[in-house]
Every structure is written in structure tokens, then in C-alpha cells.
C-alpha positions in Angstrom: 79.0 119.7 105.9 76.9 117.9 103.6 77.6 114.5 104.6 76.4 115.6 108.2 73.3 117.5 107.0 72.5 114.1 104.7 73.8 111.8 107.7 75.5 110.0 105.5 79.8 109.2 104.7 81.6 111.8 103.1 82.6 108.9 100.4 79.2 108.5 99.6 78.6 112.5 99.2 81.2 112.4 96.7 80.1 109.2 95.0 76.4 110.8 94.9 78.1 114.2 93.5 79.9 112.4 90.8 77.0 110.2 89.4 77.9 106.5 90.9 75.9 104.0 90.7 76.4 102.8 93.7 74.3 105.4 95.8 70.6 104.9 96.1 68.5 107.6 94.2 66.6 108.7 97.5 70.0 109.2 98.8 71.4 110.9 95.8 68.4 113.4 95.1 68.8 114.2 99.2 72.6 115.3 98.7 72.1 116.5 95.6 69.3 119.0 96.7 71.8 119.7 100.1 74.7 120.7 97.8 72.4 123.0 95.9 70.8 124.9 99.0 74.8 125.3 100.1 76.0 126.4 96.4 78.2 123.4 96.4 80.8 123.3 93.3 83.1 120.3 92.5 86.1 121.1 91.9 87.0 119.5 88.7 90.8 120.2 89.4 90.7 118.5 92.7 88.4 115.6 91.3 90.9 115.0 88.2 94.0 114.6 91.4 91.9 111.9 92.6 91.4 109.8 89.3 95.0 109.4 89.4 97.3 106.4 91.1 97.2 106.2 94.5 100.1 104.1 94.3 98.4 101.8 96.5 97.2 98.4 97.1 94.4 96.7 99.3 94.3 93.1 100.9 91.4 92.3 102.6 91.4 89.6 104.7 87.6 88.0 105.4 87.0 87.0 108.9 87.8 83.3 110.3 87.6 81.1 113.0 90.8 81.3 114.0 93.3 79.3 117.3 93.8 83.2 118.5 91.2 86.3 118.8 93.1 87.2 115.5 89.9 86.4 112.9 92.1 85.3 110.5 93.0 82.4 109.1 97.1 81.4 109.6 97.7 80.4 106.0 96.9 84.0 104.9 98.5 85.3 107.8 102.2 83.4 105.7 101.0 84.9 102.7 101.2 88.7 104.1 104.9 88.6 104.3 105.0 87.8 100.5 101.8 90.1 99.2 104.2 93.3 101.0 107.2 92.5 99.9 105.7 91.8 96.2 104.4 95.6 96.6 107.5 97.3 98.0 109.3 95.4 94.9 106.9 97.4 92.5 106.6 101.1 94.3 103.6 100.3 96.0 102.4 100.7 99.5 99.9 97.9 101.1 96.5 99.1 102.9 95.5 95.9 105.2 91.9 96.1 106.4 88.8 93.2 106.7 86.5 92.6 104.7 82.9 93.7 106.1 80.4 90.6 104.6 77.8 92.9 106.4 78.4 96.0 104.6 77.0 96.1 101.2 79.4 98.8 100.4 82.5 97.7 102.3 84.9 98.1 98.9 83.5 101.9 98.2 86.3 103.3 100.6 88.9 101.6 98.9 89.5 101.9 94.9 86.2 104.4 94.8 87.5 106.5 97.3 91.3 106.3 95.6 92.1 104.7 99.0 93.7 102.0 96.7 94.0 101.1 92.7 92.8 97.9 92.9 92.2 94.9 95.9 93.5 91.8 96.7 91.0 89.7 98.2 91.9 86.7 100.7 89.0 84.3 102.4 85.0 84.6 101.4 83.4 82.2 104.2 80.6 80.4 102.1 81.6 80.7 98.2 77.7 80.6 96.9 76.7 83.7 99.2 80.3 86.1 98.3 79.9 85.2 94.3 77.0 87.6 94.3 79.7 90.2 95.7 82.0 89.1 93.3 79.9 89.9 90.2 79.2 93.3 92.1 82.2 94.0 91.7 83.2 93.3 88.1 79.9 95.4 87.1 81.4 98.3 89.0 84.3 98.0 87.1 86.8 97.6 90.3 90.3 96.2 89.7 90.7 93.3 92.4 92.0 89.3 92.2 91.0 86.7 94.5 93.0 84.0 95.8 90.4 81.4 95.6 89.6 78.0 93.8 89.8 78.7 89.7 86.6 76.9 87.5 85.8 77.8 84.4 82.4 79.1 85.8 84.1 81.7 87.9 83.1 85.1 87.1 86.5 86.3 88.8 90.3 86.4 88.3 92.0 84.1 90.6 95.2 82.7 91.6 94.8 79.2 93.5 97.6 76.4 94.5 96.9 73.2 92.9 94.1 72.0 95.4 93.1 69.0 92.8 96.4 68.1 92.8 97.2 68.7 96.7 94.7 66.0 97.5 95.1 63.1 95.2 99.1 63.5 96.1 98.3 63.5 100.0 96.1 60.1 99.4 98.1 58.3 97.3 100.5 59.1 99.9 98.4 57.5 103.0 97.8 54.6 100.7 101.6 54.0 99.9 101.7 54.5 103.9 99.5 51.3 104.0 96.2 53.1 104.8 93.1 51.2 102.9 90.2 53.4 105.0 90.8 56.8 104.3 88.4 59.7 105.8 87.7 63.2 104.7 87.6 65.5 107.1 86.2 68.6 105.1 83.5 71.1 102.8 83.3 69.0 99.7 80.5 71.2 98.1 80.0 74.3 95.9 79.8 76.1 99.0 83.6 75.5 99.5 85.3 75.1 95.9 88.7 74.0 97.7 87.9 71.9 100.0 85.6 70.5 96.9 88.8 70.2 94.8 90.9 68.6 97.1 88.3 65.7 97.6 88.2 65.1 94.3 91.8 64.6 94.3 91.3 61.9 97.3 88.4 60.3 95.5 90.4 59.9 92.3 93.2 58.3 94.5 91.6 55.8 96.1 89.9 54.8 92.7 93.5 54.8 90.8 94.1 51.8 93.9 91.0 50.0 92.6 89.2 50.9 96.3 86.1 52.3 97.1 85.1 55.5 98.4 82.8 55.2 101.2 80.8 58.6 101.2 80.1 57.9 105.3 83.5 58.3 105.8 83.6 62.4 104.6 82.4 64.8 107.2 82.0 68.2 106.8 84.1 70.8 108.7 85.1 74.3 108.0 88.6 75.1 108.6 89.0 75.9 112.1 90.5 73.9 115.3 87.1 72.9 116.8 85.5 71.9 113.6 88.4 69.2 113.0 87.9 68.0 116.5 83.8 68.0 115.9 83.6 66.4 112.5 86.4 63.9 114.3 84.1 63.1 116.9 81.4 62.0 114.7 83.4 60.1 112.7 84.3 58.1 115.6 80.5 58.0 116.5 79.7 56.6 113.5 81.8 53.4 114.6 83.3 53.0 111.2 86.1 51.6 110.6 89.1 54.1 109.3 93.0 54.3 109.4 93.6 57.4 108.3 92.2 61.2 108.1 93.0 62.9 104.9 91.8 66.6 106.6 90.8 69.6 103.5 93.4 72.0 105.9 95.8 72.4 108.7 93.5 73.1 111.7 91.1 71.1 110.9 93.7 68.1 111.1 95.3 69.3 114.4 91.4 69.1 115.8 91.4 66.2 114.4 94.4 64.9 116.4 93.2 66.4 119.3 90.2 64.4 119.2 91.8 61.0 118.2 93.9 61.4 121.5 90.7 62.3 123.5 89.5 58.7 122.5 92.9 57.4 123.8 93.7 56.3 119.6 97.6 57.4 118.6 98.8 59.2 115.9 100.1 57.7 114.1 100.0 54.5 115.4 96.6 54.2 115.1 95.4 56.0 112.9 97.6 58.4 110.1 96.7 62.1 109.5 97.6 64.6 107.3 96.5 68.0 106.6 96.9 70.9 104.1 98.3 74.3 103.8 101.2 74.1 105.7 101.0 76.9 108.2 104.0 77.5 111.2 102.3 75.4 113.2 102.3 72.5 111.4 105.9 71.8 112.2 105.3 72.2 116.3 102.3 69.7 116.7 103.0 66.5 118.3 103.3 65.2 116.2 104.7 67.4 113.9 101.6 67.2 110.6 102.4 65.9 107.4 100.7 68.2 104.7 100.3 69.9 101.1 102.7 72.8 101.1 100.9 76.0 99.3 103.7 77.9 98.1 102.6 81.3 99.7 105.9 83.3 98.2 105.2 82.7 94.7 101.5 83.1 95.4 102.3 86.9 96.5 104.2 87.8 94.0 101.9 86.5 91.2 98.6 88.0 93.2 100.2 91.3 92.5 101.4 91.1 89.2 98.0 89.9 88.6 96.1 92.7 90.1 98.7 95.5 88.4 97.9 94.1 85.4 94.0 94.2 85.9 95.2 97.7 86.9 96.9 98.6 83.4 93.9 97.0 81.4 96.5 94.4 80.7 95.1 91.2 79.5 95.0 88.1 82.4 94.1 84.8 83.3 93.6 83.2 86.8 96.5 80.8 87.5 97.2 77.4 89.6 100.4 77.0 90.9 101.6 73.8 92.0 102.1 71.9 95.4 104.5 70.2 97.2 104.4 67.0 100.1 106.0 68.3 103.7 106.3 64.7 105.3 106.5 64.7 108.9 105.6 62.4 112.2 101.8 62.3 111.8 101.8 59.7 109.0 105.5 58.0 109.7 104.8 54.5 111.7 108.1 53.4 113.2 
């Protein structure tokens, strides 16, 4: 009844009713004087049964260009598996919803609104924009871990695979492959502390071969399809000379194939490629993509222990774990 007569969410009538923070006063003093005029009461016994575990968990995915109408990205889709199986291991049951960038509030109906004890938090689009969020959240005092780049800057708990790592192994591979011309398809800003990461890892492997790294030769793409085979097209444009395309993920190395094959060059004939992440699909490309294996099962597990942890006021730390090589047809010249 209130929430109608204010024409607002009943989780914001009970967030304005129990003094949060996170309700405008022009909104609070409007339910506030609503409750009054009805001779509202809370109910302290039912308030204190909502304070307690849920005895859930919330992953929430952020929206991405994805190959399907899905909106999310396939590496996270190979980490679900994992993140629920993690949870069923510990007693917990998993609430999977998407994150809503345009909603100022879009965690209040989960750990505010016992929904959930705490969040796991996969994707964030541009990282500059959703650290604002981020620090929202710590203020708030929610429970959640990110699965994100870790620097010591970083306001949040994260786990990360060993991006750094992932891309100076990839390059030193393409150099051992013969490759002397090496473009990176990829982010490599703030704005995208991964994709940042794993260049740095490709710069510092083409230096450790005394060559040098020709800034024309990195192009930024997001990680999507259409984005590989558009940052692949301006490469090309450019006229440059390259052998190889050292892509910052997956998809953006399959567009990337796509495009080289548009311009009649072979793979990897022509020119080597090699990607990162190492999603199903990977493996059913032609041909099948060498790439940086993220190892989404230990990922999971730690995500959780992280976040139950964070949960119990349990001291943590955000952790990198380490990457593999999944060498395939893209960079294998016969």
C-alpha cells in the first residue's frame, strides 16, 4: 500500500523505513509521512528474520556484445558451470540476473533486499565509468568480488587470471613461431585494465627479442566478433606490414580471421593468430585458435570462497591465478 501511494518499489519503502542511505530525502520524508497517515509499524520481529542468511548468492553478469542475442560474453558463460557448482559445494543456492549500468540502484534488490548475502560480479563495459559503482558499493558496505584485472589502485576485491602473464607467453610464442611483426588487436588503456595487461605482456616480449614495438600496429577493439573483424580491417588499411595478430580475446581473433580471409590472406599461412580466453569455440574455428587458457574451474571456486569470506568479515586479498598455452591450427605452419 505504501509503495503504491509513494509510487515507488516496495524495496525502497522498506529501505526508506529502516533509515538507508540509499533513498533520497524527498523520497524518504514522502514515505515516511505515508506510513504515518496509515499507522504503519515495522515489525521488528519480522525485520530481525530478514538480517539473517539468505543462504544465497548473486552473479551478475554485465551486458556484451555477444555471436548470439545472449548479451553475454562466452568466457563467462564457462565460468557459470563452476561459480554453481562452487555454491552447491557450500549450501548455497545461486541467483543469476544482469547487471543494470542504467539503474543507479540495480544492487538494492539483491543483498539490501536479503535477495542474496553478497554478489559476484562478472563484466563492467568501460572500467573508468563502473569504478565509481564500485566504490558505491564498498561505502554501502555490500559483500561482493569482482572478477576483473587486480592493481594495486583498485578500490575492490578481485580475482583475475594472469593477464600479464597470458600475453607475454602468447608473443613469445608467435616469435618462437617465426613471426617478427606482431599486431595487437585490442583496449590497451585504463578504460580496459585486461586488455591493458595483456599488452604489456606482448610489449615486454617483443623487447626480451631485442625488437621494436611499433605503436601503429595496436588497434583498439572491444571483445566482440565484429570489432576483431573492424579493427582487422584497419590494420590492413594502414598497409603495414604484419605476420601475426596477437588478439586481447577469443572473438576478437575469430573477427579477425574472418577478415584476414575476406582479403583472400590464409591463416596461418599468411599471417599467424592467436587469441585469449579460450571459450568452446575456440576449438571449432577453422582453424581451430590457438590461445591463453583462463582456468574458469579454479576461478569459480576461488570467486566464492572469496565472497563467503567477505561475507564472514574474514580477512582477503584479490588473487591472480595462472594461465596456460592451448596450441592449435591458427599459428601451426605446415
Amino acid at each position: 500500500m505504501i509503495a503504491h501511494l509513494a509510487g515507488v518499489s516496495q524495496p525502497t519503502v522498506s529501505r526508506a523505513l529502516r533509515g538507508s542511505p540509499m533513498v533520497n530525502e524527498t523520497t524518504r520524508l514522502r514515505i515516511l509521512k505515508i506510513a504515518r497517515e496509515l499507522n504503519y509499524q515495522v515489525d521488528k520481529n519480522a525485520s530481525s528474520l530478514r538480517s539473517k542468511s539468505s543462504g544465497t548468492l548473486a552473479l551478475l553478469f554485465f551486458e556484451d556484445p555477444a555471436p548470439d542475442d545472449s548479451l553475454i560474453n562466452p568466457f563467462f558463460v564457462s565460468m557459470l558451470a563452476s561459480i554453481t557448482r562452487a555454491c552447491a559445494q557450500r549450501g548455497y543456492d545461486l541467483l543469476i540476473s544482469f547487471q543494470q549500468p542504467a539503474n543507479e540502484d540495480w544492487q538494492a534488490g539483491f543483498e539490501d533486499s536479503n535477495k542474496a548475502d553478497g554478489i559476484i560480479l562478472l563484466g563492467y563495459g568501460d572500467y573508468l565509468d563502473y569504478r565509481a559503482r564500485l566504490e558505491f558499493l564498498i561505502a554501502r558496505g555490500m559483500h561482493f568480488v569482482c572478477w576483473g584485472a587486480v592493481r594495486p589502485d583498485q578500490p575492490e576485491v578481485s580475482v583475475s587470471c594472469d593477464n600479464y602473464r597470458g600475453g607475454y607467453a602468447i608473443t613469445r610464442h608467435l616469435l618462437e613461431r617465426g613471426a617478427r611483426r606482431i599486431a595487437f588487436l585490442g583496449d590497451a588503456s585504463n578504460h580496459c585494465p585486461e586488455f591493458l595487461e595483456r599488452h604489456r605482456g606482448y610489449s615486454e616480449a617483443i623487447k626480451a627479442s631485442r625488437l621494436r614495438v611499433n605503436a601503429r600496429l595496436q588497434i583498439d577493439a572491444i571483445s566482440s566478433e565484429q570489432s576483431g573483424f573492424d579493427a582487422t580491417t584497419v590494420l590492413l588499411e594502414r598497409k603495414l606490414q604484419f605476420d601475426a595478430i596477437c588478439a586481447a580475446s577469443d572473438l576478437i581473433a575469430i573477427g579477425a580471421m574472418k577478415a584476414l580471409q575476406a582479403h583472400g590472406l590464409r591463416v596461418p599461412a599468411d599471417v599467424l593468430v592467436s587469441g585469449f580466453d579460450d571459450i568452446p569455440l575456440a576449438g571449432f574455428v577453422n582453424p581451430s585458435l590457438t590461445t591463453v587458457q583462463q582456468d574458469t574451474k579454479a576461478a569459480g571456486a576461488i570467486l566464492v570462497e572469496t565472497l563467503l569470506k567477505l561475507i564472514r568479515n574474514e580477512p582477503v586479498e584479490s588473487q591472480i591465478i595462472p594461465v596456460s598455452l592451448m596450441l592449435r591450427g591458427s599459428t601451426q605452419r605446415a
